[in-house]
N, C-alpha and C positions, 0 to 999 in steps of 0.2 A: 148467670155465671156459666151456666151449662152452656144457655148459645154459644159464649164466647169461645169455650174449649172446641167445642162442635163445628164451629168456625174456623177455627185455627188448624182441625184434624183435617177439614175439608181442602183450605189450603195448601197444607200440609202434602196430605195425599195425592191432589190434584200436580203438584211443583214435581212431586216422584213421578207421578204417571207420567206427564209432559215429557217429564225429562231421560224417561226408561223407549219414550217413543222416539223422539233426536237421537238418542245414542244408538238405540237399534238402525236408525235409518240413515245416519253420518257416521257408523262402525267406519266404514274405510277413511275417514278422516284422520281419528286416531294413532298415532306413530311411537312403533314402540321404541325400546332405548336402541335395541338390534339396528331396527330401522333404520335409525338417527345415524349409529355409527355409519350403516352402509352407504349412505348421504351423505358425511362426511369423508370416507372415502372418493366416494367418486367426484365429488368439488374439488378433493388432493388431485386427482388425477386429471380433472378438467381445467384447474390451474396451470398443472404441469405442462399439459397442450397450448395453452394460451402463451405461455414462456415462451416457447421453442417457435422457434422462425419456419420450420417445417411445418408445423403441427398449427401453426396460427388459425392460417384461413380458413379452417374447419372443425377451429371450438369455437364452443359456443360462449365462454367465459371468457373475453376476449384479451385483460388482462392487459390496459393499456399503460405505455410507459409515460409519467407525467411530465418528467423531467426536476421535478420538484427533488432537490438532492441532500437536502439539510433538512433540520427542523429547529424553530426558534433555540438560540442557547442563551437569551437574555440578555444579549449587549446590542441587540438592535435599537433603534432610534431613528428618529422624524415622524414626519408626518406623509402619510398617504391616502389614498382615493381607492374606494372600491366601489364595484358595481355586482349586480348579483341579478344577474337572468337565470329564469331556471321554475319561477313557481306563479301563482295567482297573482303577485305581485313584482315588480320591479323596484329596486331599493339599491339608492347613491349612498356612499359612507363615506366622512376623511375620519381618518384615523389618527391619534398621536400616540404612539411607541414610548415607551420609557423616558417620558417627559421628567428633566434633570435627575437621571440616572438611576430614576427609581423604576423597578420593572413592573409596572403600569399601564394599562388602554385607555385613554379618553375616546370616547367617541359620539358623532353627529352625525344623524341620519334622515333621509327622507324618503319615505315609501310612495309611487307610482301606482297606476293601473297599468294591466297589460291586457287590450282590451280584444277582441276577440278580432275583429277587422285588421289587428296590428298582427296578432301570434300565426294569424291563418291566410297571410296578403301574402304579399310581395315582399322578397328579403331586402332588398333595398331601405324599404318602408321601413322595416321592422328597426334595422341599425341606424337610421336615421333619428329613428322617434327615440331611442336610447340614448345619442349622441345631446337631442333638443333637451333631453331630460335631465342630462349631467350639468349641460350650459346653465337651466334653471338654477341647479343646486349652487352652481358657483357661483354665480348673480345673486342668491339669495342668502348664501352666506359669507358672501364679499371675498371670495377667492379667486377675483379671477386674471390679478396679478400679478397669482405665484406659479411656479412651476412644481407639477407633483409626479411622483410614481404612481403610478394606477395598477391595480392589479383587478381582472375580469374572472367573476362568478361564472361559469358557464357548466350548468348542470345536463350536459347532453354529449352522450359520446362522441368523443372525439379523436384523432389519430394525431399526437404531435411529434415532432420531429423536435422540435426544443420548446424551451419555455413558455415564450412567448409566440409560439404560432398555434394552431388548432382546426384540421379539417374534421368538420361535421360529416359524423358516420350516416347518423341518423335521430330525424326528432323524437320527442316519445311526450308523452304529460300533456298530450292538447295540442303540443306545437307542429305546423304544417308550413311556417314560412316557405313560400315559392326558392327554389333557386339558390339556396345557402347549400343542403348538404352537396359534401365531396368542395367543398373552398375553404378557404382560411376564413374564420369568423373575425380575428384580431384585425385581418387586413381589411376585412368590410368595419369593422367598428372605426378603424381609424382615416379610411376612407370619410365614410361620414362624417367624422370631427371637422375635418378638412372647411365645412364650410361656418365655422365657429372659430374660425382663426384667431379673433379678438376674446374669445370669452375663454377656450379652452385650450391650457397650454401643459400636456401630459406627457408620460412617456410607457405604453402600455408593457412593464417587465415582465407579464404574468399574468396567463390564461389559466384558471384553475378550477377543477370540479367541485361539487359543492362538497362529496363527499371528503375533498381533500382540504378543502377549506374548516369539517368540519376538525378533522385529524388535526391540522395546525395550529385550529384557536386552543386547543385542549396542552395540547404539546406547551403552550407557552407559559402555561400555569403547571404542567407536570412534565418532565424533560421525560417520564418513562413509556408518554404516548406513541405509540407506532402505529396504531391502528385508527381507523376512520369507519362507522358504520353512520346507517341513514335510516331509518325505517320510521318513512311517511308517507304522500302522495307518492311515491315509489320507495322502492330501495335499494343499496349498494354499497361498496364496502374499499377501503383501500387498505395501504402497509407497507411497509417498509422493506423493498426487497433489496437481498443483494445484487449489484449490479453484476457479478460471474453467471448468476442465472436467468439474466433475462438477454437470450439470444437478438432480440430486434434492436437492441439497442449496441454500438459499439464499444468497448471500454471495458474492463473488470474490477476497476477500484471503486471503492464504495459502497453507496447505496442509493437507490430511487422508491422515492411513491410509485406504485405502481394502482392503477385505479382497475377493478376486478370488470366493473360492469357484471355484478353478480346478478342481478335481474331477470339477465339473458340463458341464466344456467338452466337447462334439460329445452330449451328451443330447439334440440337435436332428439329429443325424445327417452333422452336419461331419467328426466322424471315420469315418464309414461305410464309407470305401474304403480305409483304414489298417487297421479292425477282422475280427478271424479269426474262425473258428468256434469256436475254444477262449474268446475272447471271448466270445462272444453266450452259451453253455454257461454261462461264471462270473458273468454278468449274472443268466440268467435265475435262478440257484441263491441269487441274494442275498436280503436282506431285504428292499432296495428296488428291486426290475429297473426297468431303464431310468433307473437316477438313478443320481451319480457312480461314472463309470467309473475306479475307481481302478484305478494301476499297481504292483502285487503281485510281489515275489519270494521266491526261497528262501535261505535262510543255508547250509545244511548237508546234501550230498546224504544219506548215507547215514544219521544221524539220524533224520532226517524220513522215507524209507521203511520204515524199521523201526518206528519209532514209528505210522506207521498200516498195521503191522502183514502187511510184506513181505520177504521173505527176497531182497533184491538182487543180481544177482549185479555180478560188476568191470565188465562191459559193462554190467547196467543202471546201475549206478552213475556211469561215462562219459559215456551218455546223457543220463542228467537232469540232471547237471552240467552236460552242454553246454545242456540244454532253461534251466536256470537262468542263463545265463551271456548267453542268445540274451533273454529274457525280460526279466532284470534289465540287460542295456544297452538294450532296448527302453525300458524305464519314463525308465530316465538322460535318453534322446533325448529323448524326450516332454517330460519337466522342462523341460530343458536347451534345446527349440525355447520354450516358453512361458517360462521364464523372460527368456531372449534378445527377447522382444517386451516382456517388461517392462521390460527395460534401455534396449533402442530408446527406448520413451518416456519413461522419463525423460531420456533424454538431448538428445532430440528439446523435449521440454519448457521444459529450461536451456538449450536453443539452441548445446551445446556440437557443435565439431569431434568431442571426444575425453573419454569420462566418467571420472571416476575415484568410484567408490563401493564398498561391502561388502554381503554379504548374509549375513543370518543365518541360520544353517542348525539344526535339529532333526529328530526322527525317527529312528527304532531303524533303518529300514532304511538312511537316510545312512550313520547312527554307524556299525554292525556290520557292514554288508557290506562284504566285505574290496576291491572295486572298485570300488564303486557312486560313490565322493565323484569318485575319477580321472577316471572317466568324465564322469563328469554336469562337472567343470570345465575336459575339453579340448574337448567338445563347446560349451558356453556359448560359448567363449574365439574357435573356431572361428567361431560365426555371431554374433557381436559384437567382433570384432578394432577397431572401435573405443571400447571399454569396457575399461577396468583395472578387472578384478575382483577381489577377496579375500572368500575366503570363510572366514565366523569363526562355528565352533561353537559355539552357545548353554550356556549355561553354567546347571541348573535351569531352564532355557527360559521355557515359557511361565508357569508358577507366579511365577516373580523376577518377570517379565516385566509379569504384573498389578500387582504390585507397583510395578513401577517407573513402570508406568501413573497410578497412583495416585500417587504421589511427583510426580508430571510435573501429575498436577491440580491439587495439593494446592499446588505452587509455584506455578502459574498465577494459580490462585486468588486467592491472598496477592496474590502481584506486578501481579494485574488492580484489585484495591483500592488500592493502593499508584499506580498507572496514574492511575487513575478518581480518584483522589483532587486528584492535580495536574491533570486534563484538566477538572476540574469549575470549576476557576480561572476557566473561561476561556469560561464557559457562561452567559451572560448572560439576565435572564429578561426578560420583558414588562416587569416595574417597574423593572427597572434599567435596561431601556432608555427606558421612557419618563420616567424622572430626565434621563438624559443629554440628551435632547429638551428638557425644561424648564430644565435650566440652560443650555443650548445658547443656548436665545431668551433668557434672561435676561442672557446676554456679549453676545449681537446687542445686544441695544436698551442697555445700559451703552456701547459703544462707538459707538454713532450720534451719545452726546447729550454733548454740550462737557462737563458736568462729570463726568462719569463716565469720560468716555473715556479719560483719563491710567492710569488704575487698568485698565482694559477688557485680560482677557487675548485676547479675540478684537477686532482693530483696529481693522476696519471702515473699511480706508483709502478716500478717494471716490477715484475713476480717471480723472472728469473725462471718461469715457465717456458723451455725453447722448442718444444712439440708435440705433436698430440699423437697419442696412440692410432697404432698401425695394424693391432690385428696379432701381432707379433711378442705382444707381453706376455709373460706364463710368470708360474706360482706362488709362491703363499706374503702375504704383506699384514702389517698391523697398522693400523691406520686408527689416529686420537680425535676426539670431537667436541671439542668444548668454545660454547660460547653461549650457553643461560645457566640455569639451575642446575640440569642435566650433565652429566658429562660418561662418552660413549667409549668403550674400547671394542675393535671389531678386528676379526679376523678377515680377510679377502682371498678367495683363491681365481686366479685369474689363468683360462687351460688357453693356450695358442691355438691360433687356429680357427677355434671355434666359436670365438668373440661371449665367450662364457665367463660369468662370475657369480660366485657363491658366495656369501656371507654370514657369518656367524657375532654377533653384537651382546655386548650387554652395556645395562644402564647403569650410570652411580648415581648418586644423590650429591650434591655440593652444598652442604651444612652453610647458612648466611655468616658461622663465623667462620666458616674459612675464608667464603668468598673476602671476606672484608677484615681476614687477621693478616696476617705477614707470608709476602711472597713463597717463603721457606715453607710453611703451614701447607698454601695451596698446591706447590708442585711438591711436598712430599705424599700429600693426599691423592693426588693425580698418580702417581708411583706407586701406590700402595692397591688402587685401582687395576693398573697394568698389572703386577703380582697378582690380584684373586684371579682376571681373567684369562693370563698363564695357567692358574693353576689347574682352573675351571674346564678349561682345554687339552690341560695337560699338552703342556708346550713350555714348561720350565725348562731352562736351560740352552734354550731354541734362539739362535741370536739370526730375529728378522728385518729386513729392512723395514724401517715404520715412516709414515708421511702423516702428519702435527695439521690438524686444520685448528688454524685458533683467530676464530671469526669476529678479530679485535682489528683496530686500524696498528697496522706496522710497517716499517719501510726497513727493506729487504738489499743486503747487499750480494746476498748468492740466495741461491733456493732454498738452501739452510741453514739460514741465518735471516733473523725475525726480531727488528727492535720494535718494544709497541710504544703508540705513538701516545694513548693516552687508555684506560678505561673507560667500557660502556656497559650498558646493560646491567646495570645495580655494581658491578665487579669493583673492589677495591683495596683490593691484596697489596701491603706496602711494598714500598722497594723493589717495583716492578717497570715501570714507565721508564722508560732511556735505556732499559736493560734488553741483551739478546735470549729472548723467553726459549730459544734452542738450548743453548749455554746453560739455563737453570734448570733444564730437562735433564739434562744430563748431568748435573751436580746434584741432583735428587738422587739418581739410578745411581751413580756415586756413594751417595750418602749408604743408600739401603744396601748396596753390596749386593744381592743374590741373583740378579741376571746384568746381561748386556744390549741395547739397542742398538742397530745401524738406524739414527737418524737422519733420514736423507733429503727429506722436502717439510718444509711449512707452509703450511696450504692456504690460502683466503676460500671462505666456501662459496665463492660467484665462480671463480677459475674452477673450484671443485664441479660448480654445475655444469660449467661447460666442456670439463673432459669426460665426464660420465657421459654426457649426449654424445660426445666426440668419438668415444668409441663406438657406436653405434651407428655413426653419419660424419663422413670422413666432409661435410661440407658446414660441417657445426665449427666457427670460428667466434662466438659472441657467446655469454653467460651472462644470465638478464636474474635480478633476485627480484622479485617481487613480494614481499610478505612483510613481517615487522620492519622489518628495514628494506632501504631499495641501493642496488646497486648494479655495477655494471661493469664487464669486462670482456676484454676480445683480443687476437692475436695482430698484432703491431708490425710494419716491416721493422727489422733494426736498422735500415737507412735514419727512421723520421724520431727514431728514442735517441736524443743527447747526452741523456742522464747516464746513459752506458754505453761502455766501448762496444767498438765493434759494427759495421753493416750488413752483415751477412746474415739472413735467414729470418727468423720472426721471433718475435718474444709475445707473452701475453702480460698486456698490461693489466691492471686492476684500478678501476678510472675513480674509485669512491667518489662517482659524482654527486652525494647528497649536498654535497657543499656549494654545488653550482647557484649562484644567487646571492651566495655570502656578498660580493662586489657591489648587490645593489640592480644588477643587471636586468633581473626579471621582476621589480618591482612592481611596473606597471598592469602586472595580473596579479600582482598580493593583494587580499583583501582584508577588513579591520579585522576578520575570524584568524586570520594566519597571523597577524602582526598578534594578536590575546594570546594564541596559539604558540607563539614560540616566546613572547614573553614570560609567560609562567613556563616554560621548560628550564630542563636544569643549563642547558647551554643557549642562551640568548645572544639572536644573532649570527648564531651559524645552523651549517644543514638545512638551509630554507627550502632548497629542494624536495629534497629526505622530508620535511614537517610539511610538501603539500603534497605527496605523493605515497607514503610508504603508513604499512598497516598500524603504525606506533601512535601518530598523529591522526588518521580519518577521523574514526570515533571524537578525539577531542575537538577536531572544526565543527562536524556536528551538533555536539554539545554547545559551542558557542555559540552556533545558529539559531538552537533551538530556544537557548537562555534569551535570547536578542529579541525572535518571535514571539515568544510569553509574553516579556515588558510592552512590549508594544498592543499585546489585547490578541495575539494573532492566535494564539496555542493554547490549551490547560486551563480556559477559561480565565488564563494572564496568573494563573496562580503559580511560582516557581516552587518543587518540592525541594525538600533538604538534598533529598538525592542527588537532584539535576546539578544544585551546585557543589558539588564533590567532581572533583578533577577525573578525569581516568575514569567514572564511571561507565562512559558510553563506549565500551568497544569496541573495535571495529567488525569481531565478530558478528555483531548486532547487523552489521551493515549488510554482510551476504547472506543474512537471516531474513531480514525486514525486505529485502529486495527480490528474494526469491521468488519466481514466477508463480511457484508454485504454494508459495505462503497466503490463503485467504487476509484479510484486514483483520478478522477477530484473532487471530494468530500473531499480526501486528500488537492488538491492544494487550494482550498479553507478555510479550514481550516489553514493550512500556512501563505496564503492570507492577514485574519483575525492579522496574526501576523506580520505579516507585511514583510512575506518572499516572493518574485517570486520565487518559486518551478518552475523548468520544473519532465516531467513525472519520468524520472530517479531520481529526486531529492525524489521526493514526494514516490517511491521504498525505497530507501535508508532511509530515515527517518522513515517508516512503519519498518523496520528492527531491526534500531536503539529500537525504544519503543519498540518493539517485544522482542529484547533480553535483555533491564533493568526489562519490568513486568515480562517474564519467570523467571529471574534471584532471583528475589522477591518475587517469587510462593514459588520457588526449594526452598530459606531459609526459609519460615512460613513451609513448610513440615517439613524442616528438623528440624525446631524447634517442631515441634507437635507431631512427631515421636519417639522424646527423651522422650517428657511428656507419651503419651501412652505407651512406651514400659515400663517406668519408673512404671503406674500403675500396667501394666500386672505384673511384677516382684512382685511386694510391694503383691500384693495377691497371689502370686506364683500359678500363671495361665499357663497351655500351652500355651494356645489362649483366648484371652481379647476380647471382644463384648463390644463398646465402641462406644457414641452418643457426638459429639460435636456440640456445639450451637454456629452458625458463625451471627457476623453483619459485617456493614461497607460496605461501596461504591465502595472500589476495590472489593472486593468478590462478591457483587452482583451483580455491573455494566461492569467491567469488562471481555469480551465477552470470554477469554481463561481460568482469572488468576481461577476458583475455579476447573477447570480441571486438572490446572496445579500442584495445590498442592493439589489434593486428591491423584495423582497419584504419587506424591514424599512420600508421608506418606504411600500408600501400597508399593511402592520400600523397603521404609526404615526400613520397622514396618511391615514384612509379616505376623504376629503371629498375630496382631490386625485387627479384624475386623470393621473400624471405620464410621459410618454413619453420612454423613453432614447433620444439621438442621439449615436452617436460622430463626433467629431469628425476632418474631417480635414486632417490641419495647420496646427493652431488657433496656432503659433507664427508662421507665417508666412504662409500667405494670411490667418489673422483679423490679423497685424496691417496689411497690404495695405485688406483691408475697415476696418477700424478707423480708417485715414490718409483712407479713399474717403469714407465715413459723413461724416466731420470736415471733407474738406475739403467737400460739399456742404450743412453746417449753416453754415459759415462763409460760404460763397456766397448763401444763405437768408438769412441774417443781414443781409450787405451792400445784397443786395434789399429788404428791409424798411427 
């Protein structure tokens, strides 16, 4: 019994001393937490290098883009062919994908030799013997009938330019083929098919690293993989970058695999002051010294020294166990600080607090080292404690993995025609815009002229407007603003001379039951209004001329006088419609007794926009609305208005073209979203104009896009939320949100979010598109509508060339980050003879009708003198 203790102290003692001698003499191996961090920094910042198109060709992290742009979302399906170059062995796969809809992998495989005469010959050789190997596979499992997608394993850096291409950087792992690096390897692989014409009939979609193959198989079984590591005969790492940050590639939306080629990190001499002399020794011993310092351990002490050929004793066996234990947590750290820089940035990226994702793990030395995985996930855990990590063993790795690459194209594919198809709707060309122009002028001149006009879907109402300020206007005007919830009374003072105006405003509230009790209700509340702001002013008593914007459709027999033609805008005040809403103005002021108005003008607020520019730019003859509503208006000769006596001088029409279309006329660009579109409106059948252009409608065609794209499997994983189908949800605010240049895609999915959509990145692309192509769509028609109006001026003055100022308001044209680029540049396409200058207007509801009351009452004074 005593031996046996005296045995055991012996060993005992022996395993301490052994292992107090390793430690003392591998001290510099050891890496503290400090360390770690400072390794992980400088991987952030050698990342950072690799990004950057400046910075590229002199990191050593090279950071290349895969073009891999999605990751499995489960509705892939078929069958495909993988090949997997890259390791000791060569291995064919076909693959079947969510065979009857179950999300699922079958798979058939056969494993090759890749024999040393083939890895270290002639490239030629090499892709041949690859191509003879695949023919096997399909001869021996009777495929060679069919046509497949193939997707190619290729574990060696590579430089692509897109999916399916790939120049070899450089070999590493053994491989010396002659003559490949710096060419396309897909273009020699499929070279060499070429002479298996009968046997092999593919279509290479997809060159993929193995690290990214291992990222995908993982991704298919867990949607929250973004990360791909390797750590075996080599190692390497990939993820999920934003496409804003990776300079070498062109584009900003989305996201790409980007493949690290982490290997190569400190080949610049970054890890210089971490690396040993037993380093430099295994460096210089390689095939490639001075290129990827891989991190190498041992499985099995005693094995491996016998095997090269040493008789061990228990001490050395202690030893190298501990030399293996000291080395193999070495490499863990090393991962484990580089990977942690990669989790930093994505998380940093998503602008989250707190990440939750997976990474997918491969590599004999992960799998088989009995501590290696422990290690490497308490260390991660350590220098990312704000990162919930799971690490999930790839499954076939990187083989599946091309595979599922290819599956992930293959659906893209499909579903980008399918995309393309409904986005094409909505792509107007030269001739169909210049249709819209021609029939545009053909409703102008139908509604100018007495017998056409009944028929006329654009109105061409006269406004009774006969000039535009001169400069010449002075002092004080009240000016009324009503046409939503809101309703403004505002004081104007207007000095001569100085083309100056000053403003003083306040806001009412419009209670929904007035809007919608009894005419009498609304204009005594409107009255009562006028009163606070009299008294607010202290201007009781004060009898001013006032100019009425009341941003309703009416037809006008002088300037001051205004029958409305119907209610819009929720409004539903009885006893109001066929009536002259000037007339109830003034039976209000009546009613209340305690002051008096000179009401002199009722305003439309498009005319409002274009006298406000007009005093500013005596060459502003046109008033464009652009925002919830669209409309249109500009100064007329009175030769070409029938509707009213008289030829002499100009009037300003107000064209409420929304209605242009009503006829049927611009069918042939309606699409089934506009016909859903204006069926479910309260008025079906009119304003088809206005419902494809004006900010009321966008939002709602997009939602019916969006609803269309779901059913079809294209969006939201085909899943439709309560939200999406609620009318009015999607606003069009949403639209110069979601398009802003400056809006990253996570900013997108939140925005979705809000509506109760889970977007993934690809969704939150596709729906940036969608709005992209209805606002363009909505430019190109106000151009082509403004285009008709201008060129219509130019003629009417029998001008070469027309020098012409439009006065634009409204919320799409000003907030909208593309839409006023989009339609200046459809009005010079269309109207090259016109030179026409944008002015936003400001506050064209209320100082143009101020200016508009000024104008009016100094024509009326004009008058009087003559």
């Amino acid at each position: 019994m005593f031996a046996v203790h005296l045995m055991a102290f012996y060993f005992t003692k022996l395993k301490e001393d052994q292992i107090k001698k390793v430690d003392r003499f591998l001290y510099h191996m050891r890496l503290s937490d400090e360390t770690l961090l400072d390794i992980m920094a400088r991987f952030q910042a050698e990342m950072q290098k690799g990004l950057g198109k400046d910075t590229n060709p002199t990191a050593s992290v090279k950071m290349l883009p895969t073009f891999v742009r999605a990751i499995p979302d489960g509705s892939e399906n078929g069958e495909f062919l993988s090949l997997d170059l890259g390791g000791s062995k060569f291995r064919v796969l076909k693959v079947q994908v969510s065979e009857e809809g179950k999300r699922n992998v079958q798979m058939e495989s056969q494993f090759y030799p890749t024999p040393n005469e083939i890895i270290r010959g002639n490239g030629t050789q090499l892709f041949e013997y690859v191509a003879d190997c695949l023919a096997d596979f399909m001869k021996t499992k009777g495929l060679k009938q069919k046509k497949f997608p193939l997707g190619l394993t290729f574990s060696f850096p590579c430089r692509q330019t897109k999916l399916e291409e790939g120049i070899l950087l450089s070999w590493t792992k053994k491989f010396k083929a002659r003559g490949v690096q710096n060419t396309d390897v897909v273009r020699s692989l499929a070279n060499a098919m070429k002479k298996h014409k009968q046997d092999i009939d593919v279509d290479i979609l997809a060159l993929v690293n193995d690290t990214v193959g291992t990222m995908m198989t993982c991704a298919y079984d867990d949607p929250y993989c973004e990360v791909g590591v390797i750590i075996g005969t080599g190692t390497n790492a990939c993820y999920m970058e934003d496409m804003s940050n990776i300079d070498l590639v062109e584009g900003d939306e989305g996201r790409m695999c980007i493949n690290t080629e982490w290997g190569a990190f400190g080949d610049d001499g970054a890890l210089e002051d971490i690396r040993t002399e037993f380093d430099r020794e295994l460096d210089l011993g390689s095939l490639n010294p001075g290129k990827q310092l891989y991190k190498e351990g041992l499985a099995n002490t005693r094995e491996i020294l016998t095997d090269l050929g040493l008789e061990p004793s228990e001490a050395d066996c202690i030893a190298v166990q501990h030399v293996c234990t000291i080395v193999s947590f070495r490499s863990a750290n090393l991962c484990a600080a580089a990977l942690a820089a990669i989790l930093t940035r994505l998380r940093e990226n998503k602008k989250l607090a707190r990440l939750r994702t997976t990474v997918g793990m491969d590599g004999t030395l992960y799998k088989i080292h009995p501590q290696y995985p422990k290690r490497l996930h308490k260390v991660v855990r350590k220098l990312v404690p704000n990162c919930d990590v799971r690490f999930l063993l790839s499954e076939s790795g990187s083989t599946k993995g091309a595979a599922m690459v290819t599956a992930v194209a293959s659906r893209v594919q499909a579903q980008r025609k399918q995309i393309d198809k409904v986005l094409a709707l909505f792509q107007l060309t030269r001739e169909q815009l210049e249709g819209v122009q021609d029939k545009m002028r053909v409703e102008l001149d139908y509604g100018l002229k007495r017998d056409t006009h009944p028929l006329a879907t654009v109105k061409m109402l006269p406004t009774y407007v006969r000039g535009m300020p001169d400069g010449t206007e002075k002092g004080k005007f009240l000016a009324l603003d009503l046409g939503g919830t809101n309703f403004r009374v505002l004081l104007v003072k207007i000095r001569s001379g100085w083309r100056s105006v000053r403003i003083y405003n306040k806001i009412f509230a419009i209670p929904l039951e007035i809007m919608q009790g009894t005419g009498e209700e609304l204009f005594d509340h409107i009255v009562q209004c006028i009163a606070d702001f009299l008294d607010y002013m202290g201007l009781k008593g004060a009898q001013l001329p006032l100019g009425f914007t009341f941003s309703f459709p009416c037809r006008q027999a002088s300037i001051d006088k205004g029958t409305l033609i119907e209610w819009t805008k929720g409004f539903k005040a009885t006893d109001c419609e066929g009536e002259d809403v000037v007339d109830m103005l003034r039976e209000a002021i009546k009613r209340r007794n305690e002051f008096d108005l000179d009401i002199v003008a009722v305003v439309n607020d498009t005319v409002g926009t274009m006298m406000t520019c007009g005093y500013e730019d005596p060459n502003c003859e046109v008033g464009l609305i652009a925002g919830t509503g669209s409309n249109m208006c500009y100064m007329e000769e009175m030769r070409n208005i029938e509707l009213v006596e008289g030829d002499e001088g100009k009037m300003c029409i107000n064209t409420e073209w929304g209605g242009f279309g009503d006829n049927g006329c611009i069918d042939d660009i309606r699409t089934q979203y506009d016909k859903e579109v204006d069926e479910g409106s309260l008025n079906p059948g009119k304003q088809r104009y206005e419902k494809m252009t004006s900010g009321m409608y966008l939002g709602e065609i997009v939602r019916q896009i969006l609803i269309d794209l779901t059913k079809q499997g294209l969006l939201f994983r085909g899943q439709i939320s309560e939200r999406l189908r609620t009318r009015g949800i999607f606003e069009t605010k949403f639209l110069s949100q979601i398009e802003s240049d400056r809006l990253a895609l996570l900013q997108v999915r939140r925005i979705l979010q809000q509506l109760g959509l889970d977007s993934t990145c690809e969704d939150s692309i596709v729906v940036k598109e969608v709005c992209g192509a209805v606002s363009r769509r909505a430019a190109q028609l106000y151009g082509a509508g403004l285009a008709a109006i201008v060129e219509k001026r130019r003629e009417d003055q029998g001008l070469e060339h027309l020098k012409i100022t439009v006065g634009v308001d409204g919320t799409l044209y000003k907030l909208h980050p593309h839409f006023s680029r989009i339609l200046q540049e459809t009005v010079k396409e269309l109207a090259p003879q016109c030179d026409v200058t944008f002015m936003l207007s400001e506050d064209g509801s209320g100082k143009g009708a101020a200016l508009i009351t000024a104008v009016a009452k100094r024509l009326q004074q004009a008058r009087k003198e003559n």
